[in-house]
Structure formats: C-alpha cells, structure tokens
C-alpha positions as CSV (number, residue, x, y, z in Angstrom):
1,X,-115.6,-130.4,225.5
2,X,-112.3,-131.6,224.5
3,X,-112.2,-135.3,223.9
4,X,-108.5,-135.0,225.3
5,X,-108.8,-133.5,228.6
6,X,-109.6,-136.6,231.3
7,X,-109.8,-136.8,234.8
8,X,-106.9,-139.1,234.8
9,X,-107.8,-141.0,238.3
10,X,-111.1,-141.6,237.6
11,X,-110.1,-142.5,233.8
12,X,-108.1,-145.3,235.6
13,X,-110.3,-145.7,239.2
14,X,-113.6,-147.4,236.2
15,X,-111.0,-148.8,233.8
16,X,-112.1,-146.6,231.0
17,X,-110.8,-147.0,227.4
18,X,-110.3,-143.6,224.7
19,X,-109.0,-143.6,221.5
20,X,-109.5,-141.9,218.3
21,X,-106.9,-140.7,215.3
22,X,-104.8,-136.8,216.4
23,X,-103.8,-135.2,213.2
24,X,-100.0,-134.2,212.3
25,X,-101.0,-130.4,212.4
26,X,-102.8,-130.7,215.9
27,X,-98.8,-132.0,217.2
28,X,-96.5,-128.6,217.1
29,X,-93.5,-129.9,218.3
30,X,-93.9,-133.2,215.2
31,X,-94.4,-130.6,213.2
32,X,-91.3,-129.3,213.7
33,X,-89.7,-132.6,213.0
34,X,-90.9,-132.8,209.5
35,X,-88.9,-131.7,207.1
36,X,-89.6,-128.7,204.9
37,X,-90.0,-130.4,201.4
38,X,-93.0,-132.4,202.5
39,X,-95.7,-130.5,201.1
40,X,-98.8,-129.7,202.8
41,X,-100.9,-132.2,201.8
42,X,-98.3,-134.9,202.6
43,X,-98.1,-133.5,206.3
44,X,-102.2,-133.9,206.7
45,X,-101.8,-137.5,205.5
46,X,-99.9,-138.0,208.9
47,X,-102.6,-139.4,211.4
48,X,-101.5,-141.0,214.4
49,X,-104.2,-143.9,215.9
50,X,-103.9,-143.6,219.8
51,X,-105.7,-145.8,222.5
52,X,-105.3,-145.6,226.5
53,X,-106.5,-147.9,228.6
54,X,-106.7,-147.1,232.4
55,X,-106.9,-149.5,235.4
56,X,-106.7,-150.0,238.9
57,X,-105.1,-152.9,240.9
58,X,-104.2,-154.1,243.8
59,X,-100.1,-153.9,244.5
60,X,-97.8,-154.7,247.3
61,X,-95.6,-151.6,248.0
62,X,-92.0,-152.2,248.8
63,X,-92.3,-151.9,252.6
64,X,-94.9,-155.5,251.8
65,X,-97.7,-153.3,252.4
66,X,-100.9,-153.9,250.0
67,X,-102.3,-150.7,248.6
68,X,-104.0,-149.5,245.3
69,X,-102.5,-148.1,242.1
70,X,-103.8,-146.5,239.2
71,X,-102.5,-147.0,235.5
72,X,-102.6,-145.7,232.0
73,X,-101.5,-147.9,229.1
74,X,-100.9,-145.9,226.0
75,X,-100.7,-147.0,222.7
76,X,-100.0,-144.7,219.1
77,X,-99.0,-145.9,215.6
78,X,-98.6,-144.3,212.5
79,X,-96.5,-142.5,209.5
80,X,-94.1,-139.8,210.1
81,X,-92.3,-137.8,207.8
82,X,-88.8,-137.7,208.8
83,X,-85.2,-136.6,206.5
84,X,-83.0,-139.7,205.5
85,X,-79.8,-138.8,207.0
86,X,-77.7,-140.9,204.4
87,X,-79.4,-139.3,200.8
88,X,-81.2,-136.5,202.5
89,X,-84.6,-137.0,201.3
90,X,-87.9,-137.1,202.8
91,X,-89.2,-140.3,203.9
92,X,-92.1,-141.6,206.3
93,X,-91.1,-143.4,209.0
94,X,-94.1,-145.8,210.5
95,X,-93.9,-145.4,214.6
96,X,-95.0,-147.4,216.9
97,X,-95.2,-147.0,220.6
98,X,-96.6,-148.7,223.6
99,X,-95.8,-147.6,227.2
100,X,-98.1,-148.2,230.8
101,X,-97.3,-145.7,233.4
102,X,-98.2,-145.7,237.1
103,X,-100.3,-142.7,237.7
104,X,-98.9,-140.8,241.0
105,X,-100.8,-138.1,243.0
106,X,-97.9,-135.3,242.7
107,X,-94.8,-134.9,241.8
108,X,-93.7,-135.8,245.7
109,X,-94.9,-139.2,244.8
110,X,-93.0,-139.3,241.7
111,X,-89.4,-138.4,242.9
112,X,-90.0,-140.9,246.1
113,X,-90.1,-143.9,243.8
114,X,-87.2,-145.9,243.4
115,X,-85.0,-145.6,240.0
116,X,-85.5,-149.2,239.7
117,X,-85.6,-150.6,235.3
118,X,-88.3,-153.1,236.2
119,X,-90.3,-150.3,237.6
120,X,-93.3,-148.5,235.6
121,X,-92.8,-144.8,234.8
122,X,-94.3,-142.7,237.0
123,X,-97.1,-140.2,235.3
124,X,-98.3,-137.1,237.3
125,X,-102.3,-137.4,237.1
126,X,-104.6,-134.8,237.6
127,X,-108.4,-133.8,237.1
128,X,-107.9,-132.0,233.6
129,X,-105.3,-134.6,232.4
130,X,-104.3,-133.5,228.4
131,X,-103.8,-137.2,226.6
132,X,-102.6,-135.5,223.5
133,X,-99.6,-133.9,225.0
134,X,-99.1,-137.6,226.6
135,X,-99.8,-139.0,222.8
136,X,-97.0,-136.4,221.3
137,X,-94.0,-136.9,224.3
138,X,-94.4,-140.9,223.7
139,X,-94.0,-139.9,219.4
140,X,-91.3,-138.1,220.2
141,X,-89.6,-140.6,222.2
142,X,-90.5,-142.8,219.3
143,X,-88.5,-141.2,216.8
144,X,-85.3,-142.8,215.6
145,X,-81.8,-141.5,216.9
146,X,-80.6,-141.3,213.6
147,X,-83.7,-141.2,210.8
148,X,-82.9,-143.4,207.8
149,X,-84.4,-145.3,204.7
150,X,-84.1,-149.1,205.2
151,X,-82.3,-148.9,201.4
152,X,-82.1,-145.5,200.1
153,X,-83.4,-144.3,196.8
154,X,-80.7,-142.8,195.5
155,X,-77.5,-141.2,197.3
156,X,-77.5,-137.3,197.8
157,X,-75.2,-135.5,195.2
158,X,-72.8,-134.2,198.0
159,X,-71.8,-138.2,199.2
160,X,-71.2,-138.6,195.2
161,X,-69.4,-135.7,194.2
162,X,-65.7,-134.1,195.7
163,X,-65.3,-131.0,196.5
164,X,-65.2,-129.3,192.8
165,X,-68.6,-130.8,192.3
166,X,-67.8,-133.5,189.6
167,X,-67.5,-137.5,190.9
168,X,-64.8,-138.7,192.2
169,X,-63.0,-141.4,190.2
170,X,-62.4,-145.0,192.0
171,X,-59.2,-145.0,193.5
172,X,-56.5,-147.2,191.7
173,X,-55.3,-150.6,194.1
174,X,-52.1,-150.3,195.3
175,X,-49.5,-152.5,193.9
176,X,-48.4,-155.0,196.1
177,X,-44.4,-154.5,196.3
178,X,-43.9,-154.0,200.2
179,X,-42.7,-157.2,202.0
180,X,-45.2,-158.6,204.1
181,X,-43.9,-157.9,207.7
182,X,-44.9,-161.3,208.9
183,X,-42.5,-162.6,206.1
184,X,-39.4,-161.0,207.9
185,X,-41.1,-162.6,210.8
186,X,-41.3,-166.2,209.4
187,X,-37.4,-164.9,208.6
188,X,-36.1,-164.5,212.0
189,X,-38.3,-167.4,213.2
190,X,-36.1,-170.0,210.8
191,X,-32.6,-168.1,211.4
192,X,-30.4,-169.8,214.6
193,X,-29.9,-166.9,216.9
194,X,-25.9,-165.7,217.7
195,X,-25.4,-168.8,220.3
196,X,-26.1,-171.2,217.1
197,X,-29.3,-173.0,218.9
C-alpha cells in the first residue's frame, strides 16, 4: 500500500498524524526546478521531511450555525537546489512551509466559501487522498520568486565583462564645471525684481 494515499476525512475525523522523508526524484515537477549542473548525486541528497496532522472541531458557520469541520495541517522542510539569478550558479535553497487547510466535501463546497484572507484554504478531500502531490504543490509555492544566494560566491562572467568579452574599465567621475542650478536660484532669490522691492 502506498504510505501516501489516505482517506482524507477519516485522516482528519481520529486526528491522525503521518510523516516520513519524500525524496527529490519521487517530486517531477521539483525536479524540473533544479538546475542541470547539479549532478545526480547532489539531487538525491534533496530529502524533504513532511508531517500532517488532521483534526476535527467544532465551528460556527457564518449563518451562526454550529457544525463540524475537518482539517489537515501540513508541514515540509528541507534543501532545494535552485540557480542564483545574480552569478548564475547552483545553490540549495532550505524551504520551509507550514499551511492548515479546511477539508471540503467537493468542489461545490469549495467555490461557496467566502474569499475572505482570515479564512483557511479550502482542500478537496477524498477517500484515496495523495499527500505527496499535497507535499509537492505546498514546495512549489515555497520556492522564492526570484532564487538567490544571500552573498554570492563570485559574480557570473557576463555581469563582469562588456560586450567584446574583456572587463569593463571603471568609468572616470565627471568634472564638476556645470553651475549648480540651485546657485542661479540663490541668484534670483538675492536680486530685487524690476519694481526695485
């Protein structure tokens, strides 16, 4: 049996608790992600630590009615490979990512709940629920908008170098022989006007 595959409502309904380690490889669409000059034994070092939690509690719906809801709280850490976009060089970025959904019967339920910011995420349950796609959406929406090193290495040849390839000298500082404009300023500001006041 696959150790990812849960009834979702009855993972929630006894308040069960899963978690374990999903390899890199097991993740296609992280493995797309990773850039191609991490070798193949620095992708299998990528192991992402997951834990959900489910539980069930008593809520007041928005008409003040009392009813029951069902929840999964998932949590994944761990090293991904990712390209610097500043020197261009791999780099593993350590994600971390915590999210509790509200588990909904259909997607019916779903689109009825109000787009409020306070309010959980709604999460489609079902009897064969597959955690690790779960585990891989909430990596992806882990991943930085724009992947970088906190202080780069070294800078990528093309951000040293102009266009003929060889570095570009420091430009010279321009010599300071234009009047300020807020002198000619200060200028009228002293002058009298025409009427001599």
């Amino acid at each position: 049996m696959n150790e990812y595959i849960v009834d979702l409502f009855e993972f929630a309904r006894t308040g069960r608790v899963a978690e374990g380690d999903v390899q890199l490889a097991a993740l296609p669409r992280m493995v797309t992600e990773v850039p191609a000059e991490v070798s193949a034994s620095g992708r299998a070092q990528s192991v992402f630590h997951w834990r959900a939690e489910g539980a069930e509690k008593q809520v007041l719906r928005a008409d003040g009615k009392p009813a029951v809801a069902q929840f999964l709280t998932l949590s994944v850490q761990g090293p991904m490979w990712l390209e610097c976009q500043r020197c261009l060089t791999p780099y593993q970025e350590p994600l971390d990512s915590e999210t509790t959904f509200e588990i909904v019967r259909d997607e019916a339920a779903a689109e009825d709940r109000p787009l409020d910011e306070d309010e959980l995420e709604a999460l489609v349950g079902s009897k064969h629920f597959d955690l690790r796609e779960l585990i891989e959406e909430e990596l992806l929406l882990a991943l930085p908008i724009v992947p970088k090193h906190e202080v780069c290495p070294s800078v990528h040849e093309s951000l040293a170098t102009g266009e003929d390839g060889l570095a570009e000298p420091a430009p010279e500082p321009e010599e300071e022989d234009k009047p300020s404009p807020f002198a000619a300023l200060a200028a009228l500001k002293r002058s009298p006007d025409k009427d001599g006041k």
